[in-house]
Every structure is written in structure tokens, then in C-alpha cells.
C-alpha positions as CSV (number, residue, x, y, z in Angstrom):
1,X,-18.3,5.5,28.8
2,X,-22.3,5.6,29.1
3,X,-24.5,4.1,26.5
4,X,-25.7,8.0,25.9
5,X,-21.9,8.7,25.2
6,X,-21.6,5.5,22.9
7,X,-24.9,6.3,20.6
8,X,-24.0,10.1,20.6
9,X,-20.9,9.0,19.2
10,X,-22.1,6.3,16.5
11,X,-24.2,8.8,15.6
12,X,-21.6,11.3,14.4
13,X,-19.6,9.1,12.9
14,X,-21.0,9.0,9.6
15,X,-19.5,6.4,6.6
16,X,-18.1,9.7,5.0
17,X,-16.0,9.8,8.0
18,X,-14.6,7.0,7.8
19,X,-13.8,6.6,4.2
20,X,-11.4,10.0,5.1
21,X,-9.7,8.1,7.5
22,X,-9.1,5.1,5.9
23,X,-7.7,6.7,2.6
24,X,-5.3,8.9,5.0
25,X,-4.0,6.3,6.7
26,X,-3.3,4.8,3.2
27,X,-2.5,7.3,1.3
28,X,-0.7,9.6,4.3
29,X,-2.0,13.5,2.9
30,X,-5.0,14.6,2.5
31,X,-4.0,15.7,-0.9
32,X,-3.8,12.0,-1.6
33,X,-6.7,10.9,0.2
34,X,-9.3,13.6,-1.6
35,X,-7.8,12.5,-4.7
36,X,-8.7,9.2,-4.2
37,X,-11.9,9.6,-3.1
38,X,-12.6,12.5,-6.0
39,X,-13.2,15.3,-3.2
40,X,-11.4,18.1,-3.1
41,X,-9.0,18.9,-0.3
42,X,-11.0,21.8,1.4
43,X,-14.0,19.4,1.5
44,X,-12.1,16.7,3.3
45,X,-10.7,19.2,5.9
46,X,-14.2,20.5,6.4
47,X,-15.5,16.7,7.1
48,X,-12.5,16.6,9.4
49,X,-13.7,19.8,11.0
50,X,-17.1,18.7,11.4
51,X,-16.9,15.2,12.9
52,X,-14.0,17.0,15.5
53,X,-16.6,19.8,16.3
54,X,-19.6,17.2,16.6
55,X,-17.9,14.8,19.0
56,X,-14.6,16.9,20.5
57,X,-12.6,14.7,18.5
58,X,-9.4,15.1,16.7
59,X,-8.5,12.8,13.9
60,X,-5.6,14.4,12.7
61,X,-2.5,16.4,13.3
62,X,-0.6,18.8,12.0
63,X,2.7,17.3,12.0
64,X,5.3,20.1,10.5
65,X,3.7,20.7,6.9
66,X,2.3,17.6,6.5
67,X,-0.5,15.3,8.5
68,X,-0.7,12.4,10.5
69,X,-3.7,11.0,12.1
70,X,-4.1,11.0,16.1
71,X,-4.4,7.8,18.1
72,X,-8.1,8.5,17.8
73,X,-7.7,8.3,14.3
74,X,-5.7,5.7,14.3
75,X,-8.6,3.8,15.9
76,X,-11.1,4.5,13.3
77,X,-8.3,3.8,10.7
78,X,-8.1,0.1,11.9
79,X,-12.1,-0.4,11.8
80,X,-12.5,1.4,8.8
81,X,-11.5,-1.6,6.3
82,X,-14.1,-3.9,8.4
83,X,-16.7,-1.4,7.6
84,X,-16.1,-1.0,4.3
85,X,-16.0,-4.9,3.9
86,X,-19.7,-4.9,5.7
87,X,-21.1,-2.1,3.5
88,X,-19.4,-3.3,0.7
89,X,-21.4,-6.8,1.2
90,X,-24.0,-5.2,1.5
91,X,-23.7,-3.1,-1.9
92,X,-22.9,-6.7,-3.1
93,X,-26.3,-8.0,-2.2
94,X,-28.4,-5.8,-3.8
95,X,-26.2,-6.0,-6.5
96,X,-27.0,-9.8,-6.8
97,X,-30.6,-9.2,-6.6
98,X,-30.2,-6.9,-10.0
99,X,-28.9,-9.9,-11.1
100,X,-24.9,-9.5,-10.5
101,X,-25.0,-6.9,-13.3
102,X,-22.2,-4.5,-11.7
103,X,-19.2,-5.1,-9.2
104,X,-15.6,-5.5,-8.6
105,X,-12.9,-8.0,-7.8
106,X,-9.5,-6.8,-7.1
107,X,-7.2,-10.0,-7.5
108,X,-3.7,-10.4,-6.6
109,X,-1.2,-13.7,-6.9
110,X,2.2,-14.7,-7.5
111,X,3.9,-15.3,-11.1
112,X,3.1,-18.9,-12.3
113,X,-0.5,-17.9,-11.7
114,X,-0.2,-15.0,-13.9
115,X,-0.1,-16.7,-16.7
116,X,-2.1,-20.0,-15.8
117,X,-4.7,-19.5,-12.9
118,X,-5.7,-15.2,-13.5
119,X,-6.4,-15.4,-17.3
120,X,-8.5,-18.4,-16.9
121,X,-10.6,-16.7,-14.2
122,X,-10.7,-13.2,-15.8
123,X,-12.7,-15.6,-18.8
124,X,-14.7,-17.0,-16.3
125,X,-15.7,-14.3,-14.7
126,X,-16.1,-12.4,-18.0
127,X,-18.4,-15.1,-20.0
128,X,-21.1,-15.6,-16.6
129,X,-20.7,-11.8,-15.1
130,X,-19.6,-9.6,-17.6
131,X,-20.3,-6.4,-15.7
132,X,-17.7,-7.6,-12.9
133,X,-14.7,-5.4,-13.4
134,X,-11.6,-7.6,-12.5
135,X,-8.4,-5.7,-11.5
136,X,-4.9,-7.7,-11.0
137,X,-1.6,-7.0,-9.5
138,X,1.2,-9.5,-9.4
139,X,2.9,-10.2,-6.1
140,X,4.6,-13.0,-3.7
141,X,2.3,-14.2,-1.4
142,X,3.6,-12.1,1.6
143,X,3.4,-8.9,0.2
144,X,-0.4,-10.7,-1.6
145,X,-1.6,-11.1,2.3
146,X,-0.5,-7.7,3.0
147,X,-2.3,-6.4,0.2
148,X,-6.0,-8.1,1.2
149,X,-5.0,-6.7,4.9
150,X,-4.7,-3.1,3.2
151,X,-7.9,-3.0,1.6
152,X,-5.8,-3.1,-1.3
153,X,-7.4,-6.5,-2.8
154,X,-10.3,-8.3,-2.3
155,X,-8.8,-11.7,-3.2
156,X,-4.9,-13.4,-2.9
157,X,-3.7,-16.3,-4.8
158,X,-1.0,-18.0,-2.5
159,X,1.2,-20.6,-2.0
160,X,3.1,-22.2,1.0
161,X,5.2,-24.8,1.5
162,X,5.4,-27.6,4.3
163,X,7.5,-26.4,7.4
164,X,7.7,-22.9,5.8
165,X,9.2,-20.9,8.2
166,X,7.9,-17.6,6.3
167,X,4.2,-18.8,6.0
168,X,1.9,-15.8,5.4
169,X,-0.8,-17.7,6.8
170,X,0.5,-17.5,9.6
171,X,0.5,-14.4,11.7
172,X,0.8,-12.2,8.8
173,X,-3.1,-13.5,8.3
174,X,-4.5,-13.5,11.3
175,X,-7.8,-12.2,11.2
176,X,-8.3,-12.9,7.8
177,X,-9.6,-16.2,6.0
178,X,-7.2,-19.0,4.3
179,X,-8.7,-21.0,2.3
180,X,-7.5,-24.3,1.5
181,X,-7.2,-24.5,-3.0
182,X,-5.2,-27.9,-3.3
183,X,-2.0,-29.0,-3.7
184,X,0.8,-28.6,-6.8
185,X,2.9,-30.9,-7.4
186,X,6.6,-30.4,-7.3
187,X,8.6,-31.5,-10.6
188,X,12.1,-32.2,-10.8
189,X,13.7,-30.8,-14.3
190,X,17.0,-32.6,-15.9
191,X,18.8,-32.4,-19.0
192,X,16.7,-34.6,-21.8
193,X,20.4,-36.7,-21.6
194,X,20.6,-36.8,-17.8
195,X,20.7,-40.3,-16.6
196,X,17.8,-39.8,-13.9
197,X,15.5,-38.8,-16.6
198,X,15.4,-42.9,-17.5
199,X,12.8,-43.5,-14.3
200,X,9.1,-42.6,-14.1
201,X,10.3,-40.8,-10.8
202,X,13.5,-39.6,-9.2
203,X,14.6,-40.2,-5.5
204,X,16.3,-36.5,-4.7
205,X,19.5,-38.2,-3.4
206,X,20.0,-39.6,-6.5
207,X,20.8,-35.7,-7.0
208,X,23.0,-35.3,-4.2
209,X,26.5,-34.5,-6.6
210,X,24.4,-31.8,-8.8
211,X,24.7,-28.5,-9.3
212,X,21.6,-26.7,-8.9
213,X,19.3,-24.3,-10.4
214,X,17.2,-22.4,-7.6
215,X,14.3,-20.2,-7.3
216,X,12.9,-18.0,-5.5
217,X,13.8,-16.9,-1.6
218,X,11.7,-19.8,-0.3
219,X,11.7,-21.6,-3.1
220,X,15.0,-22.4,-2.7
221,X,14.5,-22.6,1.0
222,X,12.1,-25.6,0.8
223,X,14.7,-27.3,-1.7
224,X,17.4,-27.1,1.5
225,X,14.8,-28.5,3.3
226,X,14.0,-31.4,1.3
227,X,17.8,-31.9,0.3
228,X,18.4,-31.8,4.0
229,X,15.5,-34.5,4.8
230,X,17.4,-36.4,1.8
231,X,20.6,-36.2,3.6
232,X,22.4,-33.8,1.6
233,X,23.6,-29.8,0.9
234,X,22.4,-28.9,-2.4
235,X,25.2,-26.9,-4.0
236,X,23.5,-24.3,-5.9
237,X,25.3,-22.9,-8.7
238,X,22.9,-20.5,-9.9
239,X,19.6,-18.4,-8.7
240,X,16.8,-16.8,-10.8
241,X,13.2,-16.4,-10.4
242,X,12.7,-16.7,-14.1
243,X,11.5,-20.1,-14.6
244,X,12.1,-20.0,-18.2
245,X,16.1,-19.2,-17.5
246,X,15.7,-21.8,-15.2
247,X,14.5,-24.5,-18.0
248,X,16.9,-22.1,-20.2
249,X,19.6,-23.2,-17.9
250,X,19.1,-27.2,-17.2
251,X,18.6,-27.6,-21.1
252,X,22.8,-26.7,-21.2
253,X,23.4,-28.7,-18.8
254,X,24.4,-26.1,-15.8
255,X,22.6,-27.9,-13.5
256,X,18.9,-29.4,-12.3
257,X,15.9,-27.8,-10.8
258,X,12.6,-28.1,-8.6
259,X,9.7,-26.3,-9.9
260,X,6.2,-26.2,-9.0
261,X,4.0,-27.6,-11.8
262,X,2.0,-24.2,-12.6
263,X,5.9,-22.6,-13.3
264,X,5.7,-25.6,-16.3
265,X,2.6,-25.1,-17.0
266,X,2.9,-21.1,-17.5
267,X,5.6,-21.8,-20.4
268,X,6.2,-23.9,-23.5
269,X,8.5,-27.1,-22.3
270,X,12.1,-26.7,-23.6
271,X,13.0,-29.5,-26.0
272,X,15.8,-29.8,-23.8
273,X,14.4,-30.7,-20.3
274,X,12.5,-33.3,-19.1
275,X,10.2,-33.3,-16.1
276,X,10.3,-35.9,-13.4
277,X,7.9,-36.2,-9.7
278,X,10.2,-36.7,-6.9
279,X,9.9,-40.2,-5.1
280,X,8.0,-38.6,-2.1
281,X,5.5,-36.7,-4.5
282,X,6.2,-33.4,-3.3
283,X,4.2,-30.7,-3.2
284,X,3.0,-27.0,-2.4
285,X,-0.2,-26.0,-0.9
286,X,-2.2,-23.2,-2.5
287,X,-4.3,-20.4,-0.6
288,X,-7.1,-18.5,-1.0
289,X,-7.0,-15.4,1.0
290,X,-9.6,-12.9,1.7
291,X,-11.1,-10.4,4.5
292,X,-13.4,-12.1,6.8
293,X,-16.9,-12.2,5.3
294,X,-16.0,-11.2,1.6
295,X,-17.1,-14.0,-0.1
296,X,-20.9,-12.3,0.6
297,X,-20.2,-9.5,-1.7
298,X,-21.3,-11.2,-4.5
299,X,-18.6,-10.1,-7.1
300,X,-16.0,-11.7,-4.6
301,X,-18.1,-14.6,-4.1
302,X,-18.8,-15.3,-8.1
303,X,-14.7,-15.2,-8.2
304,X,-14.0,-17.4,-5.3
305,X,-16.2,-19.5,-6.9
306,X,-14.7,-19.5,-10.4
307,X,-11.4,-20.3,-8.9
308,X,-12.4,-23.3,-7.0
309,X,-13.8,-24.6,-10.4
310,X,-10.3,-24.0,-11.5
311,X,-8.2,-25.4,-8.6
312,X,-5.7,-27.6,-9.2
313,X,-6.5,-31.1,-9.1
């Protein structure tokens, strides 16, 4: 294609274009997308209309009585959430010249941060910014990664865990930037009675004969793989991602538990349960997760920011 075709092209394709796109190929109708952009239907068609009759372009089809974008939509739809970051950034910026005095952050993280981590931030970011509107959804960090991919959040609060076989920051986050927040310590949890809880730490093998309580799906994948390094098969007698049952649960003796230290933190300790660090110090690593470049629109940067002040030490 010649440069002519290339500017004559750039210059039809206007933001308004692409913020139709994007919220069809999230939302999948253009009922849903006008809605979410406050247009009405008719008026998204006609921008449709107008780009195809600029350029010769379809972006979408009719597909029975529904919609579907073309491959040429398709296209736009996967540059649309890199535009929006870039104009978004650059909202951002002028914004920070006002003095920070408007913005968003969308947030996302898994449960123990719920209750730990997100309030603690939302303060933050309330007492220095208070015109920064702060918006959270809970989620594991898979479906957290997915979400910042989406356009769905600006910033993920994840965790992974050595040899993790289904690390998000992996391939899932390709494209996108991981940044290192420190690691949490893994505790052990035994009955107040239980003989282990007599030493300052506990060797796992020393566990070997227990039944255990277990976690989450990888959760309770990286305690097979530290039982395994520890030369046994945990037996594992019960499962809940309620870490409360789970100190509910080693308090009547049913068994004993691994939990990160932020699933502690995010409850009152049961009188029944004592916490021990296993003899390796164990840990998980936390993420930061974000589109490439966000940390310039300011209201993303002021809550990266925040959080690192916050990070676990």
C-alpha cells in the first residue's frame, strides 16, 4: 500500500471510530456498545456507515440478526485498546498539570488483597487525590491479567508461585508489564496443641502423616510441589478457598494448612491456631500488572505509586 493510501486511511479513521469498535468487540451488539458509550444505536450504525463509505471498508457484518465485526474490524479491535491507553495518557497529562484534580483507576486483585492491600490504597489514593475515582472487582490473577488485556482494568494485583505451571505472567501477559511487588511469606497453620507448634519454625516433613487443609486450585498445587520437594504426598482431607474455614477447620483439629500471610492478615487469628514459617521460608511472589505505558496516565501512576508504598516488606 502507498503512503497516499496509508494517510488517506489514518485520516478517516477518526477516535470515534474506534471507540465503536472496541466496545463491539466487547460488548458483541451494537445495542451494547451504544449503551456503553451513551450513543444511541442509529448513531453508531451511521458512524459505521460513514467510516465504510469514506474508506470502502466494512467493519461489521450482519451475521443472522445479530453482528459480528469483519476481519478488518477485527484489526482495529486489537489496536483500539493501545489507542485508548495513548489518549488516555494523554488526558492523564493534562490532567496532572490541573493538578491531578479528576481521573480514574480501575483496580482488580485476588481475595486476601481485598481486605488487606485495596482498602489501604483506596485511603491512599483518597487522602492525596481525592478527585481520583477508584473502581474494584475481585478476581484470581488469571482471570485479573485477562481483565487489564480487555481494557477492563487499568491495574491487577497478582500473585504467583515458584515453578507455577499456570503463571499468568507468562504468556497470558505478554505484551503487557509485570511488575515485580515483593514477596509473602508462606505460614504454616497447626492446632494451638499440635506438637510442631513448640518450634520457632517447622520443617514440612515433619507434616508428612497429616491430613491437610488446601486452598485454592494452585494453592494447593504449590503445596504438592513443596510436599513433593519434601519427599512426601500430602493427603488432603479437605478443600476450601475460605481461609477462615480453613483456620475454622485446623482449630478442630481436622487437619493443618499453608497460607499466604496476607490470607492471616485479612482475618482476626483463631484462638485455636498457631502460625509457624516453614524451615525453607517459603514464599509467593506478588505482581503488578498493567498495559504498556499506563503508569503515564497520571491517576494510574499516583496508584502504582501508592501501592509500592504499601508492598509487602
Amino acid at each position: 500500500m502507498s503512503d497516499a493510501s496509508i494517510d488517506a486511511l489514518a485520516a478517516a479513521l477518526d477516535l470515534h471510530t474506534v471507540r465503536v469498535v472496541r466496545q463491539i468487540a466487547e460488548h458483541g451488539t451494537l445495542t451494547a456498545a451504544a449503551t456503553a458509550l451513551g450513543y444511541s444505536q442509529p448513531a453508531v450504525s451511521q458512524q459505521l456507515r460513514r467510516f465504510e463509505a469514506r474508506t470502502g471498508i466494512a467493519l461489521v457484518e450482519r451475521v443472522g440478526r445479530g453482528i459480528r465485526l469483519t476481519e478488518s474490524g477485527r484489526v482495529l479491535a486489537r489496536h483500539a485498546n493501545a489507542v485508548a491507553t495513548v489518549l488516555e495518557a494523554a488526558a492523564g497529562e493534562l490532567a496532572e498539570i490541573r493538578g491531578l484534580r479528576a481521573g480514574r483507576v480501575r483496580l482488580v486483585a485476588f481475595p486476601s488483597a481485598s481486605a488487606t492491600l485495596v482498602p489501604r490504597l483506596i485511603a491512599a489514593l483518597g487522602a492525596a487525590h481525592p478527585g481520583v475515582a477508584v473502581t474494584y472487582v475481585e478476581a484470581e490473577p488469571p482471570e485479573a491479567v485477562e481483565a487489564v488485556r480487555a481494557d477492563r482494568a487499568d491495574v491487577a494485583i497478582t500473585f504467583s508461585y515458584p515453578g507455577d505451571r499456570d503463571d499468568p505472567h507468562r504468556a497470558s501477559a505478554r505484551g503487557l508489564d509485570v511488575r515485580a511487588y515483593g514477596d509473602e511469606a508462606m505460614r504454616l497453620v497447626l492446632p494451638s496443641g499440635h506438637a510442631a507448634a513448640a518450634s520457632d519454625v517447622v520443617d514440612l516433613e515433619a507434616l508428612a502423616g497429616e491430613p491437610w487443609i488446601a486452598g485454592c486450585p494452585r494453592c494447593r498445587g504449590h503445596l504438592l510441589e513443596l510436599a513433593g520437594a519434601a519427599g512426601f504426598a500430602p493427603h488432603i482431607a479437605f478443600e476450601t478457598d475460605n481461609f477462615v474455614a480453613v483456620e475454622g477447620m485446623v482449630a478442630q483439629g481436622l487437619g493443618v494448612a499453608l497460607l499466604p500471610s496476607l490470607a492471616l492478615a485479612a482475618s482476626p487469628r483463631h484462638p485455636g491456631v498457631v502460625t509457624r514459617p516453614t524451615a525453607r521460608a517459603d514464599v509467593r511472589s506478588l505482581h503488578l500488572v498493567t498495559a504498556r505505558g499506563a503508569e503515564r496516565v497520571p491517576a494510574v501512576g499516583a496508584a502504582i505509586a501508592a501501592l509500592e508504598s504499601l508492598a509487602p516488606r
